[in-house]
C-alpha positions as CSV (number, residue, x, y, z in Angstrom):
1,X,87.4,82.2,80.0
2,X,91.2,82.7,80.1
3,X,90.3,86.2,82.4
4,X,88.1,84.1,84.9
5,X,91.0,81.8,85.1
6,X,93.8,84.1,85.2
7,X,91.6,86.2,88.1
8,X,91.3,82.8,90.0
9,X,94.9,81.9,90.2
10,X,95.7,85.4,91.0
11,X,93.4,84.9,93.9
12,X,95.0,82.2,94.9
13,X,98.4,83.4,94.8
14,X,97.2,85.9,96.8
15,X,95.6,83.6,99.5
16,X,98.6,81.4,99.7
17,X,101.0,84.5,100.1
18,X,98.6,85.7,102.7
19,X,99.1,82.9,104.5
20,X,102.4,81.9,104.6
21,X,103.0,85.8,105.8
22,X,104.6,87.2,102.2
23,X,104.5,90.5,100.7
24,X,102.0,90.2,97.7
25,X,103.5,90.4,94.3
26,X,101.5,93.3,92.9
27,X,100.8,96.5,93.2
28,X,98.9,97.7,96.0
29,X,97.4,101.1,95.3
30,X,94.8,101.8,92.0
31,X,97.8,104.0,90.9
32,X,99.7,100.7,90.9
33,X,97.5,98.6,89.0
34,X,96.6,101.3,86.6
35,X,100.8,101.3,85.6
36,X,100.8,97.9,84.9
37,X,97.9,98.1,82.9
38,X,99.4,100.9,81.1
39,X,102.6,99.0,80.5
40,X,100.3,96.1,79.2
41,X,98.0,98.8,76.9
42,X,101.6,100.4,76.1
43,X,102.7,97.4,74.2
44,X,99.7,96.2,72.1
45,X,99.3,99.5,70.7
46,X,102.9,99.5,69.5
47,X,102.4,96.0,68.0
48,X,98.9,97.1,66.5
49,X,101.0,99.9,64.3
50,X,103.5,97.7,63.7
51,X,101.5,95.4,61.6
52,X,100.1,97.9,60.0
């Protein structure tokens, strides 16, 4: 549920940005996108081995 939600208000960030003629605050290539999700990946695998 928190996914659906955080996709919806990244939606409408995106529609309101759109609108009011702003540059959208993400990434706009797949290459872009896959880097943040890295970044993200990145940083729970560290914190998995920490616990460990």
């Amino acid at each position: 549920m928190e996914a659906v939600l955080s996709l919806l208000a990244g939606m409408v960030v995106g529609v309101l940005f759109t609108f009011i003629r702003l540059p959208l605050p993400a990434p706009v290539t797949i290459a872009g996108v896959l880097g943040v999700a890295g970044v993200y990946l990145g940083g729970k695998l560290v914190s998995l081995f920490i616990r460990s």
